[in-house]
C-alpha positions in Angstrom: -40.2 -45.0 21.5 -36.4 -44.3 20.6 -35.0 -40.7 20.1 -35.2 -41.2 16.4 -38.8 -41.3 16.1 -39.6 -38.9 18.5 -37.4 -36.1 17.0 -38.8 -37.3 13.8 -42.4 -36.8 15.1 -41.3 -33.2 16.0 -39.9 -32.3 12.9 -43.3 -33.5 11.0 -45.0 -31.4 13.8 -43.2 -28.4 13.1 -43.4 -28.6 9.3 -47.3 -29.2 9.7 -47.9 -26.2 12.3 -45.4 -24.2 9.5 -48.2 -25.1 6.8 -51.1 -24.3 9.2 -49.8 -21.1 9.4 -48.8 -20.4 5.5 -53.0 -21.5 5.1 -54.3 -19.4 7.9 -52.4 -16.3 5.9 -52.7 -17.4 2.7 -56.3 -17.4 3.4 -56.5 -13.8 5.9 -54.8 -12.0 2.4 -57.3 -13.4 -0.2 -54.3 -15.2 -1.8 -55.9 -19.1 -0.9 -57.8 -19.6 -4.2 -54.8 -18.7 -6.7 -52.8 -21.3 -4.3 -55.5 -23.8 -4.9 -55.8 -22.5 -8.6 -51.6 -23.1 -9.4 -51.5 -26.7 -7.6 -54.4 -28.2 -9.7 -52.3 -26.7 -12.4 -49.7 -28.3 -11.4 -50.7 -31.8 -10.9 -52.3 -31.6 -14.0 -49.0 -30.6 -15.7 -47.2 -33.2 -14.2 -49.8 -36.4 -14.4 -51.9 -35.5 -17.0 -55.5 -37.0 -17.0 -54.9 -39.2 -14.2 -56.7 -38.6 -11.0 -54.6 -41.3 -8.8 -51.1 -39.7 -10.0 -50.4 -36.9 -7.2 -51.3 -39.9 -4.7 -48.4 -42.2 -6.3 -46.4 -39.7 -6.8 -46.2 -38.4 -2.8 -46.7 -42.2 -2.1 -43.1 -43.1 -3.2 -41.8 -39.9 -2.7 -42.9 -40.4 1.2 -41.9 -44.1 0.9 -38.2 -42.7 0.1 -38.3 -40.0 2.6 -39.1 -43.0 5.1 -36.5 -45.0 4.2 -34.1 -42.5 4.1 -34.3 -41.3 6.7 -34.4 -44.4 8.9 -31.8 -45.5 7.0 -29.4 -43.1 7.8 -30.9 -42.3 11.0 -31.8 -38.5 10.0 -35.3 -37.6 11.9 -35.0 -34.1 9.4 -35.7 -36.7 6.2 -37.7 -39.2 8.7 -40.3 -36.6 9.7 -40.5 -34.9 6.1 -41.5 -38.5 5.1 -43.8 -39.0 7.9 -45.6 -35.2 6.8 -45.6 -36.4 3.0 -47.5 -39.3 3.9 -50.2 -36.9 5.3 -50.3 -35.0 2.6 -50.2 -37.9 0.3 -53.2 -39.3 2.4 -55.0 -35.8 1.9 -54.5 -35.8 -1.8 -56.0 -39.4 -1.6 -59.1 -38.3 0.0 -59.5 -35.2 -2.7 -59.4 -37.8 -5.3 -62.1 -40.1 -3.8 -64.6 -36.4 -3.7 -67.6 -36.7 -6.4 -68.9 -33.5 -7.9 -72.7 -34.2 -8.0 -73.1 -31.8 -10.6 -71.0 -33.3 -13.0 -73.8 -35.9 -14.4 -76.2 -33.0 -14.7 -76.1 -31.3 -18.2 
């Protein structure tokens, strides 16, 4: 694997292990369901109605990040791609959840 990728996998370690950490507090101080509570807000803001939105959104925005970086050889944007598309991937499984409760009257 050549340098690029490797510092590039580093860089998406450390900004995952940096958002590991800003949950584990965020959830220690109470402060977790206002988080939760202002990014639905958010999203909603931003894409209206539409559940697959965030996904495209973070999709392209990764995509970019990706190229980008490989483009200009920068593992900084390379490895903030490569964490976007995580989180883009975890925004795509949020979206595929069913409430069962929302059939019931």
């Amino acid at each position: 694997m050549s340098d690029l990728f490797k510092q590039a996998f580093t860089v998406a370690g450390m900004i995952g292990f940096v958002f590991l950490t800003f949950l584990g507090t965020s959830i220690i101080t109470g402060h977790f369901n206002s988080i939760l509570l202002n990014q639905r807000k958010f999203w909603k803001n931003l894409c209206g109605e539409r559940t697959d939105g965030p996904v495209f959104i973070l999709a392209v925005l990764s995509l970019g990040l990706i190229g980008m970086g490989y483009g200009i050889e920068s593992p900084w944007l390379l490895g903030m791609g490569l964490s976007t598309a995580v989180f883009c991937y975890v925004k795509y499984r949020e979206t595929t959840v069913v409430d069962p409760f929302d059939d019931q009257q």
